[in-house]
Every structure is written in C-alpha cells, then in structure tokens.
C-alpha positions as CSV (number, residue, x, y, z in Angstrom):
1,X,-64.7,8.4,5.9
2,X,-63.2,5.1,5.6
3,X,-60.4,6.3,3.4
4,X,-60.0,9.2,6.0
5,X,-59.1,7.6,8.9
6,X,-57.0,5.2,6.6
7,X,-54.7,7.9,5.9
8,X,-55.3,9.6,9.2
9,X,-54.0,6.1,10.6
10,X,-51.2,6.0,8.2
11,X,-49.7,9.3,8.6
12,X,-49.7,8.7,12.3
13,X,-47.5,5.7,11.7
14,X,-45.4,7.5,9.3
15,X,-44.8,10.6,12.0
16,X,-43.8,7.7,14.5
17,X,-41.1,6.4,12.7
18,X,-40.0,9.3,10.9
19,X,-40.6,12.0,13.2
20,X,-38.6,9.9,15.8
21,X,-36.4,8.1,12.9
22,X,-33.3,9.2,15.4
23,X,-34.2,7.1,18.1
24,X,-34.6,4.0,15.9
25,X,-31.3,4.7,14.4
26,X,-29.2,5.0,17.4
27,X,-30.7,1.6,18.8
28,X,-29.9,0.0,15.6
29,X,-26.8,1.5,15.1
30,X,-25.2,2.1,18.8
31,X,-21.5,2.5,17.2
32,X,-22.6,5.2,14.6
33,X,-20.0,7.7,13.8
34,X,-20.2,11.3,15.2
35,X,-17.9,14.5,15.1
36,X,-15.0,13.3,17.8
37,X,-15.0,9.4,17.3
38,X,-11.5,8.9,16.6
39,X,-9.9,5.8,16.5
40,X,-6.4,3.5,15.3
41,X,-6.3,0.5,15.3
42,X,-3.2,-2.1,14.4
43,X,-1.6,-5.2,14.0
44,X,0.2,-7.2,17.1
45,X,1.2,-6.2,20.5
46,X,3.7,-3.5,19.4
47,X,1.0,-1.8,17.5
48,X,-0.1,0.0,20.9
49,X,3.1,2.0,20.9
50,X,2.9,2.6,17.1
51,X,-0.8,4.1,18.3
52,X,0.0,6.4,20.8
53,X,2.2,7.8,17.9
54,X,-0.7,7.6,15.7
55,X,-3.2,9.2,18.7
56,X,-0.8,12.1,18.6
57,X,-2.1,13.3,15.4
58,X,-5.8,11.7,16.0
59,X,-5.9,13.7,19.7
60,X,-5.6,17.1,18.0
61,X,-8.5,16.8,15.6
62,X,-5.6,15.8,12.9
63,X,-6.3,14.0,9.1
64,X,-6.2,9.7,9.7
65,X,-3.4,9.8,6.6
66,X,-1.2,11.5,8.5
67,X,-2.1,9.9,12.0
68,X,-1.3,6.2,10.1
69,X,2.0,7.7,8.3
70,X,3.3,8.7,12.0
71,X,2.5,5.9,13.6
72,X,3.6,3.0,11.9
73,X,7.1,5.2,11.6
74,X,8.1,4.1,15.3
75,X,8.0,0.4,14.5
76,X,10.4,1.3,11.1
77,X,12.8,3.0,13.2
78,X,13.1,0.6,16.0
79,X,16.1,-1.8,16.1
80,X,14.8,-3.9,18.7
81,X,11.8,-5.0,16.0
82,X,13.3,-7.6,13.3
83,X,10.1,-7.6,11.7
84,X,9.2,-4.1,10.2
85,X,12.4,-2.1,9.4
86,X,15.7,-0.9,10.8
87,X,17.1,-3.8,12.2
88,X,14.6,-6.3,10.4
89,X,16.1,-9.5,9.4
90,X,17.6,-10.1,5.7
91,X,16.9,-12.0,2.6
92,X,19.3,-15.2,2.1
93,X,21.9,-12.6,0.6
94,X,22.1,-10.5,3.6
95,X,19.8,-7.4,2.1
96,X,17.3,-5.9,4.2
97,X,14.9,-5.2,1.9
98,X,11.4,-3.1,2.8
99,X,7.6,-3.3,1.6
100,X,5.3,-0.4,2.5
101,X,2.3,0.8,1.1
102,X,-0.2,3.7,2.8
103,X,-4.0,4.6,1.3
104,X,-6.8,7.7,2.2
105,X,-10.1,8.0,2.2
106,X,-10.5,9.4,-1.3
107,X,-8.9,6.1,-3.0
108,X,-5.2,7.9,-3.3
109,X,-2.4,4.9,-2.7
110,X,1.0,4.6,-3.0
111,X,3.7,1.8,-2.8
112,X,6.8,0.7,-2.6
113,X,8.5,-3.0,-3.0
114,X,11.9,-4.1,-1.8
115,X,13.0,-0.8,-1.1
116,X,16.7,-1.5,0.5
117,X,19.2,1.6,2.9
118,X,15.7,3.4,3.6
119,X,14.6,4.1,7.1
120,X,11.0,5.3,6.6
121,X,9.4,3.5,3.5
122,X,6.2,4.4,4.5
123,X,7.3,8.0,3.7
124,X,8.3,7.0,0.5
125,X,5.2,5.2,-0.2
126,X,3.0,8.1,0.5
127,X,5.5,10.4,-2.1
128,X,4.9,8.0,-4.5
129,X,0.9,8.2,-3.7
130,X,1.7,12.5,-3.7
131,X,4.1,12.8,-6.2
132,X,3.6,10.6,-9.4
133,X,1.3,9.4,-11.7
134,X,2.3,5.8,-10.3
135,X,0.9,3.7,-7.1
136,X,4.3,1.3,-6.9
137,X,7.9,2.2,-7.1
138,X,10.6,-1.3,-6.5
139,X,13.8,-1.9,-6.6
140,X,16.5,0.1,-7.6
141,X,13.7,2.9,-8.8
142,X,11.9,3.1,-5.2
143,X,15.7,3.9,-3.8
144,X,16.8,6.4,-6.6
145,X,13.0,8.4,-6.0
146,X,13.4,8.1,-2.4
147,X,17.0,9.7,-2.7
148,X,15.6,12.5,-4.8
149,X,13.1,13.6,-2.8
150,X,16.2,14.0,0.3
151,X,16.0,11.0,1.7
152,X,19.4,9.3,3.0
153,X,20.7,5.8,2.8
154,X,21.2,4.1,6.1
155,X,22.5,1.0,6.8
156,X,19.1,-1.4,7.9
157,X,21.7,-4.6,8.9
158,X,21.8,-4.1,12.4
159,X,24.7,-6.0,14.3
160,X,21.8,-8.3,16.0
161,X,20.1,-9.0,12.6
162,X,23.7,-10.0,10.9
163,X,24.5,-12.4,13.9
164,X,20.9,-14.4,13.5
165,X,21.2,-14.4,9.6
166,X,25.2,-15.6,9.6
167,X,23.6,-18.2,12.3
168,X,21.0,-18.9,10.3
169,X,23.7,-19.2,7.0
170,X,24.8,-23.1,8.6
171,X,22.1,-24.4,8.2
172,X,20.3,-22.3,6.0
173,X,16.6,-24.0,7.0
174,X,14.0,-22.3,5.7
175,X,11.1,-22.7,7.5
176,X,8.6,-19.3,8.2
177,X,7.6,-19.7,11.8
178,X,4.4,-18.1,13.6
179,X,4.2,-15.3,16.1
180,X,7.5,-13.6,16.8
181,X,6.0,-10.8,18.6
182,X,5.2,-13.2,21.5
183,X,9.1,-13.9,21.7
184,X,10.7,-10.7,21.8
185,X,7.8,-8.1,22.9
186,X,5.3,-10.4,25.4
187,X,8.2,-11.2,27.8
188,X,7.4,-15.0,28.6
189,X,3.5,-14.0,28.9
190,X,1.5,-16.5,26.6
191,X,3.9,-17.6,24.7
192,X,3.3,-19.5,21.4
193,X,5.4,-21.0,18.7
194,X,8.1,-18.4,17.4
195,X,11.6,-18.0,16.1
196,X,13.3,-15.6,14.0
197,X,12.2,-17.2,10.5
198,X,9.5,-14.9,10.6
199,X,7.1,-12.4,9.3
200,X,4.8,-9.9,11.3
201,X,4.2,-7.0,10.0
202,X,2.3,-3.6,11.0
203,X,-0.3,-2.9,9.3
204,X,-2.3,0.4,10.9
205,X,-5.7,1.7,10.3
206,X,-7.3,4.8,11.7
207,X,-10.2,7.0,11.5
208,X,-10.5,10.5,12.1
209,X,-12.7,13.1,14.4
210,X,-13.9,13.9,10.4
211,X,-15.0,10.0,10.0
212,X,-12.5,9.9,7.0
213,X,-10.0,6.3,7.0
214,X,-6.8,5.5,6.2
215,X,-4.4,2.8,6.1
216,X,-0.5,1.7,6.4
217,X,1.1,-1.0,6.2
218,X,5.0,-1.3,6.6
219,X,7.5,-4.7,6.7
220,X,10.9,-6.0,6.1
221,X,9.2,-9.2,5.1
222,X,10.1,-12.9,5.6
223,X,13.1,-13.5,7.2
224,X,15.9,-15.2,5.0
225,X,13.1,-15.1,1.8
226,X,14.6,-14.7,-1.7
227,X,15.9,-11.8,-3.1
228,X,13.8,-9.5,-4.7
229,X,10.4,-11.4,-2.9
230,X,7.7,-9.5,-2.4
231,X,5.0,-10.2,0.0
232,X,0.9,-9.1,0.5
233,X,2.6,-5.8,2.7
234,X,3.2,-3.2,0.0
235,X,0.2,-4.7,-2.5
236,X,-3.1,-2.8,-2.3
237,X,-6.2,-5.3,-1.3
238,X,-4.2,-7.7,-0.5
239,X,-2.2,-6.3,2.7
240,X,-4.2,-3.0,3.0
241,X,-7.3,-1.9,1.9
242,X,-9.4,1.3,2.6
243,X,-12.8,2.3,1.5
244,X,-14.2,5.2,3.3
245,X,-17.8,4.1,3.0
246,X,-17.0,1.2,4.4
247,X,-14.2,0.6,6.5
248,X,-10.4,-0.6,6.2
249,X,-8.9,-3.9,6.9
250,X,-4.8,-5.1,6.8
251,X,-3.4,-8.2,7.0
252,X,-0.1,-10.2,8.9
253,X,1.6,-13.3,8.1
254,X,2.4,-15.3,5.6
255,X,1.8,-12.9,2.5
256,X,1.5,-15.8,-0.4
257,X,-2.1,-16.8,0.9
258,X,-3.5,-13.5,1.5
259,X,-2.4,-12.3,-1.9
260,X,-4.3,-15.5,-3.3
261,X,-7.4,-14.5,-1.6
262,X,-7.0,-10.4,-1.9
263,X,-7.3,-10.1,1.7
264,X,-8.1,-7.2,2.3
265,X,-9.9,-6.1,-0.1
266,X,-11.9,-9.3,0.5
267,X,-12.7,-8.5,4.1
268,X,-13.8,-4.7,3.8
269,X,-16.4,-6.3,0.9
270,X,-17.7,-8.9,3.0
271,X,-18.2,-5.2,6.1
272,X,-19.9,-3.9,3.1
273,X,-22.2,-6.5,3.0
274,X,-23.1,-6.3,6.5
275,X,-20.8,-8.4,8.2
276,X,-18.7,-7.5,11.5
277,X,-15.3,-6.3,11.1
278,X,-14.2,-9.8,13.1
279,X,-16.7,-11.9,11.1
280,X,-16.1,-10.5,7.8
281,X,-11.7,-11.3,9.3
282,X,-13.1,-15.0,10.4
283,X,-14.4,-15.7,6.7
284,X,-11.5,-14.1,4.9
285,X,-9.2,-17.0,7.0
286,X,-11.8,-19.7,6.4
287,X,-11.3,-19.0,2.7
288,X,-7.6,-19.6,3.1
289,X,-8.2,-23.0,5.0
290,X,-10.6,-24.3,2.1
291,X,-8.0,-23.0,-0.3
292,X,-4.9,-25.0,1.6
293,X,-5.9,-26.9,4.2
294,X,-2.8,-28.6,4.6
295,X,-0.3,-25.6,4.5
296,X,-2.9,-23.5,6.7
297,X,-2.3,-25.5,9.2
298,X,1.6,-24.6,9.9
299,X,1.8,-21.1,9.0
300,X,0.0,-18.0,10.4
301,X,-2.3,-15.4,8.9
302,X,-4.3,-12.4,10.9
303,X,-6.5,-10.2,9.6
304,X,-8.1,-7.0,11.6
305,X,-10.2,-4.4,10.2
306,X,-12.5,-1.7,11.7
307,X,-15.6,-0.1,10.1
308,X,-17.6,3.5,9.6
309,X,-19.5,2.5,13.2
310,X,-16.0,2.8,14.8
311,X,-16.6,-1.4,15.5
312,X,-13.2,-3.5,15.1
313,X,-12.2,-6.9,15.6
314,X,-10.0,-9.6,14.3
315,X,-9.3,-13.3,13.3
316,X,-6.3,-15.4,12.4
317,X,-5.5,-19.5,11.9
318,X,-3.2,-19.8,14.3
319,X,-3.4,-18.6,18.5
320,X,-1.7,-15.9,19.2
321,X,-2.5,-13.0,16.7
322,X,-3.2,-9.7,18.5
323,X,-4.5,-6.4,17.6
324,X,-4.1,-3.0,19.3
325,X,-6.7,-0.3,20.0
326,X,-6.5,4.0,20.8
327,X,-9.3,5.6,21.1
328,X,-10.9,7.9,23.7
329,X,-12.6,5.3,25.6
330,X,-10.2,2.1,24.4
331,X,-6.3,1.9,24.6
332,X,-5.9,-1.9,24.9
333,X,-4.4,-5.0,23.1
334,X,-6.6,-7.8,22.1
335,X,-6.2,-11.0,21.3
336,X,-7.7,-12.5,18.3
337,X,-9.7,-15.8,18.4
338,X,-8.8,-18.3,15.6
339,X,-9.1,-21.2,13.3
340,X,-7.4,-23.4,14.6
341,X,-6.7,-23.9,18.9
C-alpha cells in the first residue's frame, strides 16, 4: 500500500509539471519565440532607417537573409554616410575601398574585402555565399566577380569625401576617433567625441516570422587606413556571427581588437551559455579591456546581438554607442551602457 500511494503521489507530481509544462515555460521563458515574432536589429542611430528597409521584407512574412541584405543596402547607397559606402571616406591613397560580409541560418556565408567602384558589396558578398565554393573574394578578384555577375563600377569618391581626405592630406594625422554617427546623424543631441578619422560600421541582424536569423555587415572601413587594410567587418566571428540555435551578434569600431578576441563569435557563445544578449556584449568588451587596457581606453568598440527569445541588448567601452530596433511592438534607438563613463 505504501508503495501505492508512493507512485500514486508521484504521478500526481509528474501530471502537475508535465501536464501543465506550458505554463512553466512561458514564466520562465516570457520572450520565447512564436510564429509572427519578427524582429531587426542594428548598429548606431542610422540603423533605424536601414530597419524600416529591413521591416519591409520582415512585415510580409519574408526570409531574415533577404530582410538583412535590403536593409543594410540604404546605408551603402547614401552619400551623406562617410562610414559605410558611397561616399565613405578613403584610404591614405584616395581609394574607397569596401568590406561586407552577410550569413543565414543554415551556416551559408559569404565575403568580400576591399572591394573598390562597387555600390552594393553586400550583394556581392551574398553571390559569393550563392555562387562559389568560396566564403571571401578581395581585391582585384571581389571586383572582377562582381563585374561578371552585371554589376557596374561607380565612382565611391564623393566630392565631400575628397575635400576631408585632401584636408586631411596636410597633416596627414592619423588618429581613429570615436562616434561619428553623433556628429553628422544626432544633430547636436548628446554629442560625444567624433571627427572624420573614423570607423562605424552597420552591422544588421534580423530574425524572421519563421524564427530563422541572419546577419550583415557592410563598411568602408577606417578612414585614411592603409591600402589594402582590412578590418573585423567582412571576417566571419569576428564582425558578424550567426547561429540559428542561438542567436546573432555584430560588432563596430575599431576592428583590430575585435578580431583579436573573435567578437562575435565570442558573444553568441557566451548567449549559448545562458548569458543575455547585453551581458554576453558587456563580457566580450571586458575581454578587450584586460587584453589592452591602455589602448581601450581611446578607441571605441560596440557590440549588439539578439537571441532565439527575440531579447537584444548591447555594450561598448566608450559612451555613445547606439543600437536600433523594428519590430512589431519596438521601433526605437537605444543607447548602449559602457565600460568606461
């Protein structure tokens, strides 16, 4: 009898958890991810316009690859942006030279690295991902691929870009500066440390009404770098990672010290370890502070990332990194909380 009511007992306790194993879930797991829950989310300010771009995939039930691809295209094509494309600044020689790279949910990536006379590279990038055996096309190859799959050279040097870099020419100071996007797209609001020497790219993430993720990332890169330098932007885990168990993080700033750490890759490990998408972003800059505590301090670094629950968040060293947000219920810019005050 004893035994009996033991298992009577135990079955009961069994039927309350399992029979109602819903209702524990959704308390544990408020952000879960359901049929509908669409969401893109991206680097800086001008991200939120690069959004509505993306939402206009997203809103009609659409695939996140092709939401990311779209949206990250109006930054590339705005002359008004010296950070991402047309119009971006140049190298020391006067090349505008592009870094792009765009992932899906089933691992699929492609690249491409100093990609010069190229409107769209993330277009490129996702041929290369379509198209070839490869993940990264550079150089003189990236240009003769893009060409042959009817793309058409364009001159990038806008008259505004050749001014600040023939300006830039007497002194030739090289020095890469924090925060641009407060300068020329926050209008006086908050603004923080900035100049033209500098690199912010957008980087775009997005998840679908099918819960699938995917990423892009596009930029003309540091202002006035080297020729032929390549950044964290176009490299995969280092300024772009996706993993559609998990989630998808992306990167801006200085690329040197987030392709020491593997970004990225670095912060969607530390999500699939449990972390928060802006704790797993906080640790990933910590790393970079203990790796160079000196340099960390005068350059800037932002990471953002968003996970399977639809949660996102972000961190950076410096104040003044932002992240933008589309979703059904969100369409906002955030600002990021970081290292250093």
């Amino acid at each position: 009898m004893s035994s009996r009511r033991k298992f009577l007992k135990t079955a009961a306790l069994s039927s309350a958890v399992f029979g109602s194993g819903n209702i524990f879930a959704e308390k544990s797991n408020p952000y879960k991810t359901v049929k509908g829950s669409a969401v893109v989310v991206s680097t800086w300010d001008f991200g939120k316009t690069a959004n509505l771009g993306a939402w206009e995939v997203l809103g009609k039930g659409g695939r996140a690859l092709d939401a990311v691809e779209q949206g990250v295209k109006i930054p590339e094509a705005d002359p008004t942006n010296q950070t991402i494309g047309y119009g971006g600044l140049p190298d020391r020689d006067g090349f505008v030279t592009l870094d792009s790279c765009i992932m899906d949910e089933k691992y699929n990536c492609g690249s491409v690295m100093c990609l010069e006379h190229i409107m769209h590279p993330i277009s490129v990038a996702r041929l290369v991902m379509e198209k070839t055996p490869h993940i990264v096309l550079a150089g003189e190859g990236a240009l003769q691929f893009a060409l042959a799959n009817g793309f058409e050279k364009v001159n990038l040097l806008t008259a505004q870009s050749e001014k600040d870099w023939k300006e830039w020419m007497k002194t030739a100071n090289y020095k890469p500066e924090s925060n641009i996007e407060n300068k020329l797209y926050n209008k006086g609001n908050d603004p923080m440390p900035g100049g033209p020497n500098n690199h912010d790219t957008i980087g775009m993430m997005a998840m679908d009404a099918n819960g699938d993720m995917s990423g892009a990332c596009t930029t003309s890169g540091l202002a006035y770098k080297m020729h032929g330098r390549v950044g964290d932007s176009p490299i995969i885990g280092a300024g772009l990672y996706v993993d559609n168990e998990v989630g998808a993080a992306t990167a801006s700033g200085v690329g040197e010290e987030v392709i020491r750490i593997v970004g990225s890759h670095l912060v969607v490990e530390l999500m699939r370890g449990g972390m928060s998408p802006e704790k797993a972003c906080t640790v990933a800059v910590q790393r970079i502070v203990k790796r160079s505590p000196e340099r960390s301090k005068t350059i800037q670094v932002g990471f953002v990332a968003l996970n399977k629950k639809g949660e996102y968040g972000g961190y950076s060293l410096q104040p003044g990194f932002s992240f933008s947000v589309k979703s059904n219920k969100v369409e906002q810019v955030f600002k990021a909380a970081s290292y250093y005050k």
